[in-house]
C-alpha positions as CSV (number, residue, x, y, z in Angstrom):
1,X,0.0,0.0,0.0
2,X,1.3,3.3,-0.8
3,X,1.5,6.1,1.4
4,X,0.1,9.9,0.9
5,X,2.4,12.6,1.1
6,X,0.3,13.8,4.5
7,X,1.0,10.1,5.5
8,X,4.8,10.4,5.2
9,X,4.7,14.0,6.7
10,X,3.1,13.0,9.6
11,X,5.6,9.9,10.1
12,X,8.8,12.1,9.9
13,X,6.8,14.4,12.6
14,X,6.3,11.6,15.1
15,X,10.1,10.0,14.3
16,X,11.6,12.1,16.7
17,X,9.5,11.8,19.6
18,X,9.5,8.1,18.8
19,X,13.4,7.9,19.1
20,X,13.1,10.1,22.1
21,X,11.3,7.7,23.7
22,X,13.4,5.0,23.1
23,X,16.2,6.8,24.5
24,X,14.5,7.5,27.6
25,X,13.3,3.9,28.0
26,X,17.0,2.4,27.2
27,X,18.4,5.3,30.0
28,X,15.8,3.5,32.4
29,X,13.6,4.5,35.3
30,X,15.4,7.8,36.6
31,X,16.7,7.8,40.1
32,X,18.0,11.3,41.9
33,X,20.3,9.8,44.3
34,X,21.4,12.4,46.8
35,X,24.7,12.2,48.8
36,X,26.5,14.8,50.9
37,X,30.1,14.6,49.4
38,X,32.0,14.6,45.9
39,X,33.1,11.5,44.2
40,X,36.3,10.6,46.2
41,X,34.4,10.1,49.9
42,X,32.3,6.7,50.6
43,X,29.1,8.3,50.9
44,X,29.1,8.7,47.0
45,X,31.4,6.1,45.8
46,X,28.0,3.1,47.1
47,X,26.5,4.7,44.8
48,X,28.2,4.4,41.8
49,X,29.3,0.6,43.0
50,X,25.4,0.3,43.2
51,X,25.0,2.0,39.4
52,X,27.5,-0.2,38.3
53,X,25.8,-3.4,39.5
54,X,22.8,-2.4,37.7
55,X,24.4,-1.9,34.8
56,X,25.1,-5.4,35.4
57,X,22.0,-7.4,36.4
58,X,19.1,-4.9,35.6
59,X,20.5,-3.5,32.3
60,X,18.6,-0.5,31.0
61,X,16.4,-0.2,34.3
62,X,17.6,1.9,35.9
63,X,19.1,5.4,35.6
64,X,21.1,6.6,38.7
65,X,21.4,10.7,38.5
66,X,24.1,11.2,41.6
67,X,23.9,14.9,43.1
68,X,26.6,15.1,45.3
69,X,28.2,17.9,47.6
70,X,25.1,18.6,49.5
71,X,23.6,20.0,46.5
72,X,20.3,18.8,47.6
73,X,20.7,19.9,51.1
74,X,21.9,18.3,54.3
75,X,20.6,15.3,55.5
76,X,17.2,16.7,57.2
77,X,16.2,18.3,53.7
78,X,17.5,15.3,51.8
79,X,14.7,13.1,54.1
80,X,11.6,15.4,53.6
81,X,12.9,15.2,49.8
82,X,12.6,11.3,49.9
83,X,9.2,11.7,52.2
84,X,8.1,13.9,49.5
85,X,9.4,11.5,46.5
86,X,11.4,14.2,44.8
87,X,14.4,12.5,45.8
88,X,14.3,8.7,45.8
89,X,17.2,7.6,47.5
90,X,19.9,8.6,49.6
91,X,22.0,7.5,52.6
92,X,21.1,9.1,56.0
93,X,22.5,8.6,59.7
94,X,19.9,7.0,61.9
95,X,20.4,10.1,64.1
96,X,18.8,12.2,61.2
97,X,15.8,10.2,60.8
98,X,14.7,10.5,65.0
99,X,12.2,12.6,64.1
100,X,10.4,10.5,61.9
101,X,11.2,7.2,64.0
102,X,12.9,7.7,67.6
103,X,12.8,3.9,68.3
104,X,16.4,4.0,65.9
105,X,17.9,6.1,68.8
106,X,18.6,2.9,70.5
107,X,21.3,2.6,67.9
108,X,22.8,6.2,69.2
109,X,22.9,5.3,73.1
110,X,26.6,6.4,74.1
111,X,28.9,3.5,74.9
112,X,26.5,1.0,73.7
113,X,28.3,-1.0,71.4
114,X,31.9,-2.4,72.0
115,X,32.8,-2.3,67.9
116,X,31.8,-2.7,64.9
117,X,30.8,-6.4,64.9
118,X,28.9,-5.9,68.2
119,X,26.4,-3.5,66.1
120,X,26.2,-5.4,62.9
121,X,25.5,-8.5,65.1
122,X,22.6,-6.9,66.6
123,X,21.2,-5.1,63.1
124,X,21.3,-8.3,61.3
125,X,18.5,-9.9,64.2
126,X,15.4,-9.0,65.3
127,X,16.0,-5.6,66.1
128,X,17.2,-4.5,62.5
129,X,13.9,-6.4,61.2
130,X,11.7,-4.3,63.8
131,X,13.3,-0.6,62.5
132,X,13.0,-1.7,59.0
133,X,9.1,-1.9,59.4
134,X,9.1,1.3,61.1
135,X,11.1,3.5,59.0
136,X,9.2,2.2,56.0
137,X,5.4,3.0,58.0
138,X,7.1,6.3,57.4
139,X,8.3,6.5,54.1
140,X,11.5,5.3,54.2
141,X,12.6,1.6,52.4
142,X,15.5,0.8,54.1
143,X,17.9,-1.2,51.6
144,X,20.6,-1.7,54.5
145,X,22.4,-0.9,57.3
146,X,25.5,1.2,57.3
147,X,28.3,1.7,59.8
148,X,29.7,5.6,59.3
149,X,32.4,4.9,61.7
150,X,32.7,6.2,65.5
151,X,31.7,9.7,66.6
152,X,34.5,11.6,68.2
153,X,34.7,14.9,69.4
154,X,36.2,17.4,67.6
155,X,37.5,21.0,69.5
156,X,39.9,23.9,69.3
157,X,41.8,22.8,72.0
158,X,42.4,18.7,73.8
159,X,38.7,18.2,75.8
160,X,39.9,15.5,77.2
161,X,38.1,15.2,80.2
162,X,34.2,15.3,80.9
163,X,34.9,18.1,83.0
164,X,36.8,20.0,79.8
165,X,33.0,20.3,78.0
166,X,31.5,22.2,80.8
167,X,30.1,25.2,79.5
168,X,31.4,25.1,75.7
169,X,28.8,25.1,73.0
170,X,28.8,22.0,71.0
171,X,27.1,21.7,67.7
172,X,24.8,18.5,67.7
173,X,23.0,16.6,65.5
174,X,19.0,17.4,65.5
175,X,18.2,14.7,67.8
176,X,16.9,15.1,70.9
177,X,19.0,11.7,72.3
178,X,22.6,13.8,71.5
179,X,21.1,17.0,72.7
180,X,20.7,15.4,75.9
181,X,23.9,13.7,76.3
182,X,26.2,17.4,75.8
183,X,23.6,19.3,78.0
184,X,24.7,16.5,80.7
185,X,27.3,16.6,80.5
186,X,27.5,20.2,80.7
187,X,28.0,21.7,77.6
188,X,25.6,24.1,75.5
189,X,24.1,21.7,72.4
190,X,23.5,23.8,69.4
191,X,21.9,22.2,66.2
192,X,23.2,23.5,62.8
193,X,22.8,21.6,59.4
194,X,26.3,19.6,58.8
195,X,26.7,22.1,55.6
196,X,27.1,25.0,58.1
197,X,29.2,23.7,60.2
198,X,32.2,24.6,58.6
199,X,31.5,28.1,59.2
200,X,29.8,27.9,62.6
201,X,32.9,27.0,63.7
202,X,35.4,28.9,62.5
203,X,33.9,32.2,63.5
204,X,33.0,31.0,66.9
205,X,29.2,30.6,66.7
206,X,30.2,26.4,68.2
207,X,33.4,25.7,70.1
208,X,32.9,21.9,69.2
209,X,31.2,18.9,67.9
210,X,31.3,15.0,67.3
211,X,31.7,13.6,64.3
212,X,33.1,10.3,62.1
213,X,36.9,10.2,61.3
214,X,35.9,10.1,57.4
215,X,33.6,13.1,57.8
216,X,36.1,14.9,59.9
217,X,38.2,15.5,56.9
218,X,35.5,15.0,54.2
219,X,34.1,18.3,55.3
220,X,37.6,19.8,56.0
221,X,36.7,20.9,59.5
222,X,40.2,19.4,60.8
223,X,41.0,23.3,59.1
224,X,39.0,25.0,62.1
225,X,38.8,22.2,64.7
226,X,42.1,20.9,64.7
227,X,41.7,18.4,67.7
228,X,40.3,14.8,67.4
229,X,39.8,13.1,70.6
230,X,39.1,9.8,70.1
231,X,35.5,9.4,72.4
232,X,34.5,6.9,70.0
233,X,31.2,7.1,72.0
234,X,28.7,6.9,69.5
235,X,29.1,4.3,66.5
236,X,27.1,6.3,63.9
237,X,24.6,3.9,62.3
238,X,23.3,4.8,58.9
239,X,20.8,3.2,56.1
240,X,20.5,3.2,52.6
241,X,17.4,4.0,51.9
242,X,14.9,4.6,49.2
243,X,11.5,6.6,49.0
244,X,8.3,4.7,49.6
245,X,6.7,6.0,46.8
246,X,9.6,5.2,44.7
247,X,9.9,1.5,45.7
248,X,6.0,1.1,45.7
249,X,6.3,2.0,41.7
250,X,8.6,-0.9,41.6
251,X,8.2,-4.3,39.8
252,X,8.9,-7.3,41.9
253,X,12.0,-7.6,39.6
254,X,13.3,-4.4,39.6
255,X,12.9,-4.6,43.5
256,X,14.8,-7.5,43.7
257,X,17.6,-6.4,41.8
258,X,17.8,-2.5,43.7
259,X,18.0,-4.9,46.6
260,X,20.8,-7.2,45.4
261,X,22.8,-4.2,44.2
262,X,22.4,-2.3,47.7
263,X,23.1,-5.3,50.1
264,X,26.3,-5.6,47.9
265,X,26.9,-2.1,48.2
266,X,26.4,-1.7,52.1
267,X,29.2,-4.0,52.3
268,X,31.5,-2.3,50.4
269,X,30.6,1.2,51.9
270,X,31.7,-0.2,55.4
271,X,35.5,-1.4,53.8
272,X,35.2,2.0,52.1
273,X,35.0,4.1,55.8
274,X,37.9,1.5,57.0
275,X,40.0,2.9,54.2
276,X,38.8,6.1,54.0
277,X,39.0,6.9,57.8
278,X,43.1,5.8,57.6
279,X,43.4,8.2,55.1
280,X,41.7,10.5,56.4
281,X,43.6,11.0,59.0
282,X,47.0,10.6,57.4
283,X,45.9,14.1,55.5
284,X,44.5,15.5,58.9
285,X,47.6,15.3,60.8
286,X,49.9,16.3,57.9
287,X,48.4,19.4,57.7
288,X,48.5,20.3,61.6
289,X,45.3,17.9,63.1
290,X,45.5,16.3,66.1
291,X,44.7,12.5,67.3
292,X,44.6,12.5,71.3
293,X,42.7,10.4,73.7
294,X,40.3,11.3,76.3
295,X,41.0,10.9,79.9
296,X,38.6,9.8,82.6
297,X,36.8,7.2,80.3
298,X,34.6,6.0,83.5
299,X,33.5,9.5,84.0
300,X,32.5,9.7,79.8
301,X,30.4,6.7,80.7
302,X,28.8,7.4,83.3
303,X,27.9,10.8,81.9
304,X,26.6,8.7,79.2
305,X,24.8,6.2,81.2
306,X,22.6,8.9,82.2
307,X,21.6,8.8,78.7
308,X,20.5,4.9,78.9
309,X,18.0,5.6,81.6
310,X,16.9,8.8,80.6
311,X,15.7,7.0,77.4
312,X,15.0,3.9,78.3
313,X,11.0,3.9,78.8
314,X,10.9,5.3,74.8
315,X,13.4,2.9,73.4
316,X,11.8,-0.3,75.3
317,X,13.1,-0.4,78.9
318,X,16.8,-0.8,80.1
319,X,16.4,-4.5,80.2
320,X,16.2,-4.1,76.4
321,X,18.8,-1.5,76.3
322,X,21.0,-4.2,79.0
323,X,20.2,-6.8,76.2
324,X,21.8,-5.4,73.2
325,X,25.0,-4.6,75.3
326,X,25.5,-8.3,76.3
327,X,24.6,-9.6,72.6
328,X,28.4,-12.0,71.8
């Protein structure tokens, strides 16, 4: 059958759009993926392990769009974004997500876990099956536990003592759990977005904070803070996580694979922070940080004991709390 001129008019018209779509469908579902640092820190690097896996087993599924550098805010803004669905995934410390589900705060009780296997023992049982379910009632899909590393405090001059944070102000993460354990142990909590802290810093706004090894240096604050003193008393828990509505649009297939690729990612973002923490430091102290190590460590934890039963009846009793610090 021949065509009409009209005919053949109208088919070059609709060609490009056709092609258009076909590029759109071979690029995949798009996926903003928000992270808080450029391409050399952990925090991004998951992420393009996770791409790259995709690539692999879900070819031409999905599209990862990585906005790194905080571009899409800090982690506070970055979880409304994933509530809202205009960001789909991300990875966020437990400690930013209280609001939405202050159970996870168990996971920021000072001194509560002897290492890293201590915690990862505990996340893979029953009571890293319990917060999945109720970060996911609100919007949040958790892919995975992370492990960001230790929190230490960081200062302008050797705190060393619990004694040596009386009366400084400390910037804190928005959570009402380490807000309560500076303002016991003296100090004057102040929260700031991690973007700002930079600056709150260096002109004096904050004397101090805590903070992860990696992050330390990530977000050059070993330039205004040169003192690291090495607390460890927080192990700073973290998910990779989606948004709800995102994962709800999801075949079965597609879900299994995003899965796959992100349990295979969480494990190499933890031998990432190993490495990357090492480093880290290496470039801290060559250009004038300081490692040293707190004194008094019964007094730290007893301060931070406080802490344990101040929280205990909204985290499911100390004998819960007691539990979690005998798990083997």
């Amino acid at each position: 059958m021949s065509l009409t001129r009209r005919q053949v008019a109208a088919g070059l018209l609709a060609a490009p759009a056709l092609l258009s779509a076909r590029a759109v469908h071979a690029a995949g579902r798009p996926v903003t993926v928000a992270s808080l640092f450029g391409e050399d820190k952990p925090e991004t690097k998951i992420w393009r392990r996770i791409a790259e896996t995709l690539n692999r087993t879900a070819p031409g599924r999905f599209d990862l769009r990585i906005v790194g550098n905080a571009a899409l805010g800090g982690e506070k803004e970055v979880a409304e974004g994933i509530r809202l669905g205009s960001v789909q995934a991300s990875l966020s410390t437990i400690s930013a997500l209280s609001s939405w589900v202050p159970d996870g705060q168990i996971l920021d009780l000072p001194f509560l876990f002897r290492d890293r296997g201590h915690l990862k023992r505990v996340l893979d049982g029953a009571l890293g099956t319990e917060l999945k379910a109720k970060y996911e009632a609100q919007g949040f899909v958790v892919l995975g536990f992370i492990n960001y590393g230790a929190r230490h405090l960081l200062a302008k001059e050797p705190l060393t003592t619990p004694e040596s944070v009386k009366g400084k102000r400390i910037r804190v993460i928005q959570s009402p759990l380490h807000t309560e354990l500076w303002s016991g142990l003296g100090a004057y909590p102040t929260p700031i977005p991690i973007p700002e802290t930079y600056n709150a810093l260096k002109t004096g706004v904050v004397d101090a904070m805590d903070l992860t090894k990696s992050a330390y240096v990530g977000f050059k604050l070993h330039e205004v803070v040169p003192y690291l003193i090495e607390t460890g008393h927080i192990w700073a828990s973290g998910v990779v996580y989606v948004s709800a509505s995102f994962w709800k649009g999801l075949t079965a297939d597609d879900r299994k694979a995003l899965s796959e690729a992100a349990a295979e990612g969480t494990s190499y973002f933890d031998d990432l922070i190993l490495a990357d923490e090492e480093a880290s430091m290496a470039k801290a102290q060559s250009e004038g940080g300081k490692l040293v190590q707190p004194e008094d460590r019964p007094g730290w934890e007893a301060g931070a004991r406080k802490v344990w039963i101040s929280f205990a009846p909204k985290l499911g009793g100390i004998e819960k709390i007691e539990a979690i610090a005998k798990v083997e």
